[in-house]
C-alpha positions in Angstrom: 0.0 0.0 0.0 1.7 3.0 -1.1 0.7 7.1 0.4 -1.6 7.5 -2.2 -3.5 5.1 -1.2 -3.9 6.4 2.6 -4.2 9.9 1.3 -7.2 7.8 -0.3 -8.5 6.5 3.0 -8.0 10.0 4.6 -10.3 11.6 2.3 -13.1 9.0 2.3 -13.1 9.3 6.1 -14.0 12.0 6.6 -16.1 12.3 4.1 -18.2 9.4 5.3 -17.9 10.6 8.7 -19.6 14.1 7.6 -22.3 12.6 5.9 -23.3 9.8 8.9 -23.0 12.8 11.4 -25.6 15.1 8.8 -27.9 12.3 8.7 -28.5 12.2 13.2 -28.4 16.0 13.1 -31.3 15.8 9.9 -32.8 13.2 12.3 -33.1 15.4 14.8 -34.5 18.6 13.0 -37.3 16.5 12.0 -38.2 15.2 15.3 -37.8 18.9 16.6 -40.2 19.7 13.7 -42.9 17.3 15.2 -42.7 15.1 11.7 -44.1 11.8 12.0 -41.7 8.9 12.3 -42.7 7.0 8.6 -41.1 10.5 7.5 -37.5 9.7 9.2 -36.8 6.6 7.1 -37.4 9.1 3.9 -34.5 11.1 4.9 -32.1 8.3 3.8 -33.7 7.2 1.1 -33.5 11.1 -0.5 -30.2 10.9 0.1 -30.0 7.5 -2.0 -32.4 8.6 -4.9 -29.5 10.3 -7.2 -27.2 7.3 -7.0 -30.2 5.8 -8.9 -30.9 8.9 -11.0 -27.5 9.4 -12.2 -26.1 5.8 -12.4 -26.1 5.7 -16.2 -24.3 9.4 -15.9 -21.8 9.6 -13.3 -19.6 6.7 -13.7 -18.6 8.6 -17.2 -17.9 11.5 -15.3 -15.7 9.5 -12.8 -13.5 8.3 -15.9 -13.6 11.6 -17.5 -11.2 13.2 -15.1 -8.4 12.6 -12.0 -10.4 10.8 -9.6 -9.1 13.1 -6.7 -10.5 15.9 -8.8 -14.3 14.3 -8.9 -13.9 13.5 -5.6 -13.0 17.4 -4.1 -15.9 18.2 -6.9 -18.2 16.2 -5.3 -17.4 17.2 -1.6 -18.2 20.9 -2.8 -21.5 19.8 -3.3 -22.0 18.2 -0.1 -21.1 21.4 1.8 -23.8 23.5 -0.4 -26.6 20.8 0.6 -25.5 21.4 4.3 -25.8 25.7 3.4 -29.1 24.9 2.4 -30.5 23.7 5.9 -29.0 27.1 7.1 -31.7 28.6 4.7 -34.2 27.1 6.3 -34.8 24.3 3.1 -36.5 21.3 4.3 -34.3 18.7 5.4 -35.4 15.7 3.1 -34.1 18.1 -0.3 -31.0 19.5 1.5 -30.0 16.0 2.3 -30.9 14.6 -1.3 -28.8 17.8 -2.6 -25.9 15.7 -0.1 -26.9 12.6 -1.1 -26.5 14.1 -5.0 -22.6 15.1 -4.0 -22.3 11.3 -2.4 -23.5 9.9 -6.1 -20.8 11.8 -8.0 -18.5 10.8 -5.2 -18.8 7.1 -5.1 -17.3 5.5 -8.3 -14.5 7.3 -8.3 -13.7 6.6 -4.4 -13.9 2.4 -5.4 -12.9 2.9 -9.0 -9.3 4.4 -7.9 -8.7 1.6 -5.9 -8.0 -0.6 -9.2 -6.6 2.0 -10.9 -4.0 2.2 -7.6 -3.7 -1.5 -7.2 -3.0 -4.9 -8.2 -6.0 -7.7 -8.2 -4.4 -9.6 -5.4 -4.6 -6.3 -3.0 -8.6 -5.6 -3.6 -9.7 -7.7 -0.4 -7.3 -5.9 1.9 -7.4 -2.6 0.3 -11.8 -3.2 0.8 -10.9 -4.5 4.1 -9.4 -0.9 4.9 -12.2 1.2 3.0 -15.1 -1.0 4.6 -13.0 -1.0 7.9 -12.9 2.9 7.7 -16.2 3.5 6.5 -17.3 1.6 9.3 -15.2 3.7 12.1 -16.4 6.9 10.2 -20.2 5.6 10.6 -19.5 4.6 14.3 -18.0 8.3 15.0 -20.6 9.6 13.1 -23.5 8.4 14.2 -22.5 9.4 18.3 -21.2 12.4 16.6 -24.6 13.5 15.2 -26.3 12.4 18.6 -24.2 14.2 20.8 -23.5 17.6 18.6 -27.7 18.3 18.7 -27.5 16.7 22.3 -27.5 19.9 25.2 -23.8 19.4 26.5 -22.3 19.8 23.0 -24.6 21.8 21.5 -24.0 24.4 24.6 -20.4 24.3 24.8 -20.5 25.0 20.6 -22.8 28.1 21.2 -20.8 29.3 23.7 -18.3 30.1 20.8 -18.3 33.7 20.4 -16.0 35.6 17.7 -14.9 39.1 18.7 -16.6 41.4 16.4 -18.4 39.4 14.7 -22.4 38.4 14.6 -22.2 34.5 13.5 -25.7 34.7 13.3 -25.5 30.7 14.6 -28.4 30.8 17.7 -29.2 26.8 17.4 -28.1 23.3 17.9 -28.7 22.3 14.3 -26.6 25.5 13.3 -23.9 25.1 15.7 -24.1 21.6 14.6 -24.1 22.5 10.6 -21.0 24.3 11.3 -19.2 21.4 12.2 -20.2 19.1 9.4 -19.2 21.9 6.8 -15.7 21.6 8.8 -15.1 18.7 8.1 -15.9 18.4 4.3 -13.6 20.9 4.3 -10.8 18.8 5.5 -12.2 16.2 3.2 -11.7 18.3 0.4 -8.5 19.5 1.6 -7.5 15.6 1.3 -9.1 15.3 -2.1 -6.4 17.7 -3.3 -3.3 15.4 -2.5 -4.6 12.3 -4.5 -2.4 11.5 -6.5 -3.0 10.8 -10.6 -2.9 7.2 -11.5 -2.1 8.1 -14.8 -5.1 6.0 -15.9 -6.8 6.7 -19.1 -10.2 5.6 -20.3 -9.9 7.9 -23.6 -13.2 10.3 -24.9 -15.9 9.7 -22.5 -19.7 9.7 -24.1 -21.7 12.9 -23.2 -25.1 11.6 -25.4 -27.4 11.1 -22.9 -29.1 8.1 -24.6 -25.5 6.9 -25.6 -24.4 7.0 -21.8 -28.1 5.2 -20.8 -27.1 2.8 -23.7 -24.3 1.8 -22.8 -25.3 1.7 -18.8 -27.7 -0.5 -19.8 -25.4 -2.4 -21.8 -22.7 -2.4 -18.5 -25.5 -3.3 -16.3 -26.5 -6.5 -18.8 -22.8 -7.5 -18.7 -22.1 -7.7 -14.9 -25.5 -9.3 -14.3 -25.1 -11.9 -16.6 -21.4 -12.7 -15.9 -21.4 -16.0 -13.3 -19.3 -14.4 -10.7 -21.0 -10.8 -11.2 -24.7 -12.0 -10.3 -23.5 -13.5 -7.5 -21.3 -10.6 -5.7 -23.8 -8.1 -7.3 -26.5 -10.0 -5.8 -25.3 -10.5 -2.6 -23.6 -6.4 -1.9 -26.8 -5.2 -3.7 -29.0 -6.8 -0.6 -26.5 -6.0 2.5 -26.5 -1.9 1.7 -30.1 -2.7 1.4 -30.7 -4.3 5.0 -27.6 -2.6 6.6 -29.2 0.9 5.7 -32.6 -0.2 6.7 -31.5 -1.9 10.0 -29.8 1.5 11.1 -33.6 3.0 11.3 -35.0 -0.3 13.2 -32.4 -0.5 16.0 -33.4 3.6 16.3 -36.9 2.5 16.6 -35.7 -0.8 18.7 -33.6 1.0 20.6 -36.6 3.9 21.6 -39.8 1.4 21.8 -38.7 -1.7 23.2 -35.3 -0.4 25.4 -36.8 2.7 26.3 -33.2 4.8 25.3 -33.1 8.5 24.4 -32.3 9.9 21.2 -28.8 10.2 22.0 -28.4 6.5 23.5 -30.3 4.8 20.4 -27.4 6.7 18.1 -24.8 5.1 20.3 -26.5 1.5 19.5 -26.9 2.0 16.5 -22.9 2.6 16.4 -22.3 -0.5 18.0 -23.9 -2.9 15.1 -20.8 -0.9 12.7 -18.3 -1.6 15.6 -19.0 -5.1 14.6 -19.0 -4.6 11.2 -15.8 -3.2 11.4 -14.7 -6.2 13.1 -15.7 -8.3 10.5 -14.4 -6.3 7.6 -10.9 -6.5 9.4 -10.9 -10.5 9.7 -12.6 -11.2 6.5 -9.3 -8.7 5.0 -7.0 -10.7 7.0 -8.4 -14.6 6.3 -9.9 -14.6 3.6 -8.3 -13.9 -0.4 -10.0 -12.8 -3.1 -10.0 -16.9 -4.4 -12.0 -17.7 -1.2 -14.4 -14.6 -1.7 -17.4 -17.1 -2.3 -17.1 -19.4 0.7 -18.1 -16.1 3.0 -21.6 -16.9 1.4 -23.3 -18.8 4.3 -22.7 -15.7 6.6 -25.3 -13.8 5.4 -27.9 -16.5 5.8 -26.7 -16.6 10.1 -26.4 -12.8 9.9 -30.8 -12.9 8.9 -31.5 -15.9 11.7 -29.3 -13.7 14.4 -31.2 -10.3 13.3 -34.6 -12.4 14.0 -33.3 -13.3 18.4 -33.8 -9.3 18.3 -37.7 -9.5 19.1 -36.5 -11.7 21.9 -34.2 -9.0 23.4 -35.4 -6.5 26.2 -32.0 -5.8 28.1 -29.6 -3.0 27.1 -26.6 -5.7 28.6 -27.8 -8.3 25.8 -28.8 -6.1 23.1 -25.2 -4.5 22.8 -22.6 -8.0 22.4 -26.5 -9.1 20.0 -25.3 -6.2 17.8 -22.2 -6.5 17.2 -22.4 -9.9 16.4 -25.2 -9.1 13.3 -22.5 -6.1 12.6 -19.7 -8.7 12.5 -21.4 -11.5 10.3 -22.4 -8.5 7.7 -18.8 -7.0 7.8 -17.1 -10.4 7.2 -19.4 -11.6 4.0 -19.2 -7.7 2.7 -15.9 -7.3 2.0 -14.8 -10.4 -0.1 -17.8 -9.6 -1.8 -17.3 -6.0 -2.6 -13.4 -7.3 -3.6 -15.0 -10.1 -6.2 -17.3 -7.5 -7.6 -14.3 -4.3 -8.3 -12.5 -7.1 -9.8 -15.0 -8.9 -12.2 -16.0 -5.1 -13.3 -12.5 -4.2 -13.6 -12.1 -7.4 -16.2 -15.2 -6.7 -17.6 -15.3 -3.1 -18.5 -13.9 0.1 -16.8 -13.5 1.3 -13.3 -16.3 4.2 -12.7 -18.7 2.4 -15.1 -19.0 -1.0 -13.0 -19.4 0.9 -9.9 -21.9 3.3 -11.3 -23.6 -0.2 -11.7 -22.7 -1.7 -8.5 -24.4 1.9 -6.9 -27.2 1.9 -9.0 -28.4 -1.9 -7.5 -27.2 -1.3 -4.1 -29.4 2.4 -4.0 -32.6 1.0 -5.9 -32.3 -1.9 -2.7 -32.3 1.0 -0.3 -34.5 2.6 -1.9 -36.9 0.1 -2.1 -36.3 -1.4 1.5 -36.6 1.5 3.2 -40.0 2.5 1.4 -40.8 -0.8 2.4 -40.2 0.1 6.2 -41.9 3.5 6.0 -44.8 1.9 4.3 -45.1 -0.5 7.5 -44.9 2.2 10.3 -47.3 4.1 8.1 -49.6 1.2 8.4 -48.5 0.8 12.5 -47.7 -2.5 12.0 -46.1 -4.3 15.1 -41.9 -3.6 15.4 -41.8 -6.9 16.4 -43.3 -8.3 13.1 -40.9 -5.7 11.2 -38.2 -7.7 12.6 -39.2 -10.7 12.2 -39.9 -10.1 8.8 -36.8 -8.8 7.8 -34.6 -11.2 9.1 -36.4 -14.3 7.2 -35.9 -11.7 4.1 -32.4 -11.6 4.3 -31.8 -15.1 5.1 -34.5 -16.2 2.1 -32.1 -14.3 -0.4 -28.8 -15.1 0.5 -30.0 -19.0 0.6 -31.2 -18.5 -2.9 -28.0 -16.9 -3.5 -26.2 -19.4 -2.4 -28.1 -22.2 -4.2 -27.8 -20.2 -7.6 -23.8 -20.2 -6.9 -23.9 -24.0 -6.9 -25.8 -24.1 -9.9 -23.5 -22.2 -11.6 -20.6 -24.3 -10.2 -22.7 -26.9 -11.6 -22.3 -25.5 -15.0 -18.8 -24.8 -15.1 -16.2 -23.6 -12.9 -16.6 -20.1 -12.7 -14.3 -19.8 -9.5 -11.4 -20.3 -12.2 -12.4 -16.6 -13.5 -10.8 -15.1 -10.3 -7.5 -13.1 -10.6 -8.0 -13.4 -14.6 -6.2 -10.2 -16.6 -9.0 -7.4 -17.9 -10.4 -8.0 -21.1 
């Protein structure tokens, strides 16, 4: 791993780390608003709706340039969806302008990791970026809790600035502030990446060319034995990771009785575990191996289930880590297998443009899923329940379609093959 690559890591930190801290702070303008709690869910799933919207768009504009200069592009943008709460704009849009930002952001964050590196380094170099992404949730998410929380939020509006009117008189503001802050440093990172030297030649600006050949990308890793499968399985754990974040909140207030600020902390601890996971998975398992993690994801649904059976704060915490482990160690082979068949198969932006186009139409669809069921006050218990038989249904059928495959011909062989 050479200092490019951790100038890399650097940047996507804190990065992440803004954008999980914007998301409790959002969280808690809308409960200070008095919005009802099917309109919470909605908050990530704006966020999520460009990475679908743009899909067929953005992974050209990821290859069009130096990924560190999409990447300080995109954190530009983030900071102006963060302004926009200071005008008073409703916190679903400001966060889907974020969210917006993020969608530019992504394929060129995973995409310069093959530029950077050889085939054989993609499960530890995704150990590292999942690892990270996981502390920067887990910082994040108390972050956001305890910057709209009264101890913070008092000590940051006790800031005064000889001279000057700040004009920043609430939590949320005082909270905004820091958020922007660290962008900035994100940004500041983004400018010290270095250039791979990678060229993908003339990218296509037609707009029905660039949906054409999306469409054609999107065909390509689908059909490809090893792509379904590692497509299949990332698409469904963003899908349930992203949703679960929202049912241990509600978990957390209706059956544990926490506070606002305690449910963020347990929500932290399921990416504790995950991080735990993504950091033996990097370490055990190579990218040859990445299938065998398969049977994980079926334990991770049946464990998520023993949540309706939970009451104590003492068992709920080592109960999420352990569904944050299982997901961690399955995720990160997975992700590996995936950058490298879409590596081989086409270029770097483009197959993750794909990869964020499944993953964010699972979100979106899971989450509207979950809104649609506290709309219609249906018991947590039975959301749970529900859930985890959901994920463990599709990662058995997951796994059975692997064998099949196997069955066919031996498609494990393709691993570590040279790009086409």
């Amino acid at each position: 791993m050479n200092r490019g690559f951790y100038t890399i890591m650097a940047a996507q930190f804190f990065s992440s780390l803004a954008d999980n801290a914007l998301l409790f702070v959002a969280i808690d303008l809308l409960i200070s608003m008095k919005s009802p709690g099917w309109i919470t869910p909605l908050l990530k799933l704006s966020f999520t709706l460009f990475y679908v919207l743009l899909a067929a768009f953005v992974g050209a504009f990821a290859d069009s340039m130096p990924k560190g200069k999409v990447m300080f592009i995109s954190n530009l943008i983030k900071v102006g969806g963060c302004l926009l709460i200071f005008a008073h704009v409703h916190p679903l849009l400001a966060y889907a302008i974020v969210g917006f930002g993020a969608a530019v952001y992504s394929p060129a964050k995973y995409g310069i990791l093959t530029e950077l590196l050889p085939a054989e380094k993609l499960v530890a170099a995704n150990g590292w970026v999942e690892g990270l992404t996981v502390i920067s949730i887990i910082f994040g998410t108390v972050m956001g809790g305890a910057l709209v929380g009264d101890r913070v939020s008092s000590v940051l509006l006790g800031f005064d600035l000889p001279l000057i009117d700040t004009g920043i008189e609430t939590p949320t503001q005082a909270a905004l502030c820091v958020v922007v802050g660290i962008y900035m440093l994100a940004a500041l990172f983004n400018t010290r990446i270095p250039d791979t030297g990678c060229v993908y030649g003339h990218q296509e600006r037609n707009p029905v060319k660039l949906i054409t050949d999306f469409a054609n990308c999107f065909g390509m890793l689908w059909k490809d034995k090893l792509g379904q499968i590692s497509l299949g399985v990332t698409t469904l754990f963003w899908g349930a990771a992203q949703t679960l974040q929202f049912i241990v909140l509600e978990w957390a207030n209706r059956t544990l009785h926490l506070t606002y600020e305690q449910s963020t902390s347990l929500v932290g601890v399921v990416a504790i575990g995950v991080a735990l996971g993504a950091v033996i998975s990097a370490r055990f398992i190579s990218l040859r191996k990445s299938l065998t993690v398969i049977p994980v994801g079926i334990a991770m649904g049946v464990i998520v289930m023993s949540m309706t059976m939970v009451t104590s704060v003492k068992l709920a915490y080592p109960l999420l880590v352990l569904v944050g482990l299982l997901g961690g160690f399955f995720l990160v082979p997975m992700n590996a297998l995936l950058q490298h068949r879409g590596h081989v198969l086409m270029s770097a932006g483009h197959s993750i443009a794909v990869q964020n186009f499944n993953e964010n139409l699972s979100i979106l669809t899971m989450l509207a899923v979950y809104s649609l069921m506290l709309r219609a006050h249906l018991n947590l218990d039975i959301i749970i329940l529900l859930f985890g038989l959901f994920l463990a249904g599709t990662m058995l059928y997951i796994l059975r379609r692997h064998q099949r495959n196997q069955r066919e011909f031996d498609s494990v062989a393709l691993i570590g093959e040279a790009k086409h």
